[in-house]
C-alpha positions as CSV (number, residue, x, y, z in Angstrom):
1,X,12.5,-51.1,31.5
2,X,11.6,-51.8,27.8
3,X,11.2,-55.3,27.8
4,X,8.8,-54.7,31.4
5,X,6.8,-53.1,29.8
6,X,6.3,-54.7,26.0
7,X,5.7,-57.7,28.3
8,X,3.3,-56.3,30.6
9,X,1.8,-54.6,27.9
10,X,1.4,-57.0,25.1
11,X,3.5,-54.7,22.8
12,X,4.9,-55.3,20.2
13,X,7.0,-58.4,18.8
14,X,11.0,-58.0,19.9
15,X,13.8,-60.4,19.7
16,X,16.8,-60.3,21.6
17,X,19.9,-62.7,20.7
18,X,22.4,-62.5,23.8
19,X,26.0,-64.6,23.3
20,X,28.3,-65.5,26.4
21,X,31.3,-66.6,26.8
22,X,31.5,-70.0,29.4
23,X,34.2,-68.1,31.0
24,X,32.6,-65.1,31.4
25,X,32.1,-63.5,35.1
26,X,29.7,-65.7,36.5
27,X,27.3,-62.6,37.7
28,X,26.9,-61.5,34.0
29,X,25.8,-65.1,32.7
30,X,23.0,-65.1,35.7
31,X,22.3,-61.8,34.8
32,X,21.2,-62.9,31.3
33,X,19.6,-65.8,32.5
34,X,17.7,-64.1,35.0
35,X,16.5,-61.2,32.2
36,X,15.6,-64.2,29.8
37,X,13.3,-65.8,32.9
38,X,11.8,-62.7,34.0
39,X,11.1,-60.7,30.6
40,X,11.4,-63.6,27.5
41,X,7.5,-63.9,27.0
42,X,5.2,-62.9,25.2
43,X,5.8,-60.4,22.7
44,X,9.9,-60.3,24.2
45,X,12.0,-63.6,23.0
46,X,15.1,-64.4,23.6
47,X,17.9,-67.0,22.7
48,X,21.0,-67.1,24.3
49,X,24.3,-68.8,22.3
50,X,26.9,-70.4,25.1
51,X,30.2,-70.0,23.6
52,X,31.9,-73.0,25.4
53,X,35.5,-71.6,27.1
54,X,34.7,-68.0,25.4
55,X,35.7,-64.7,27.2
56,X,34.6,-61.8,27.3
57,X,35.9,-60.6,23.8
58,X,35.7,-59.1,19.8
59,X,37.5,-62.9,19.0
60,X,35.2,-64.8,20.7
61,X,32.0,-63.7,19.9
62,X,33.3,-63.3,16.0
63,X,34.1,-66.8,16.1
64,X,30.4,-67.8,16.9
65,X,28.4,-64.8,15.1
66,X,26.8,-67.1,12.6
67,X,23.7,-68.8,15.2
68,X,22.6,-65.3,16.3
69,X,23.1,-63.6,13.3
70,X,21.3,-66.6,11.5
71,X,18.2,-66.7,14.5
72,X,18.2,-62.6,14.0
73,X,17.8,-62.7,10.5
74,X,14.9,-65.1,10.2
75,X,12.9,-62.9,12.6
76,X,12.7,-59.5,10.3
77,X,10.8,-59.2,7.7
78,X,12.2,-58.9,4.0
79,X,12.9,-55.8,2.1
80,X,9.7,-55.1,-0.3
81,X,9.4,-53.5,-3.5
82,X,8.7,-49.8,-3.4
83,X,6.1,-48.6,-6.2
């Protein structure tokens, strides 16, 4: 409902990095897929990391944290200063 309405809305910038395993339930990859057609424009972008033969599980996704973590990390802004 979020993303609806940031995108309807022209709210504000928000990034969403989704990872999948290859060998993941077929309904959930489409799922993410479908949410990245419908709702990553505008101010809502996505990027989706295919972890080729992955399941759905903590060794997986660990294995292959570095692109989303990396893609995360270059969106946000850097600490400042305080006064």
């Amino acid at each position: 409902m979020l993303a609806k309405r940031l995108a309807a809305g022209k709210g504000p910038d928000v990034y969403v990095a989704f990872q999948v395993g290859t060998r993941e339930n077929a309904a959930t990859i489409n799922a993410i897929k479908d949410f990245m057609a419908t709702y990553g424009r505008g101010p809502v972008h996505t990027r989706l990391w295919e972890i080729p033969g992955g399941t759905h599980n903590g060794a997986t996704y660990l294995k292959e944290m570095e692109g989303p973590m990396q893609w995360i990390s270059e969106q946000m802004p850097g600490p400042t200063p305080s006064s």
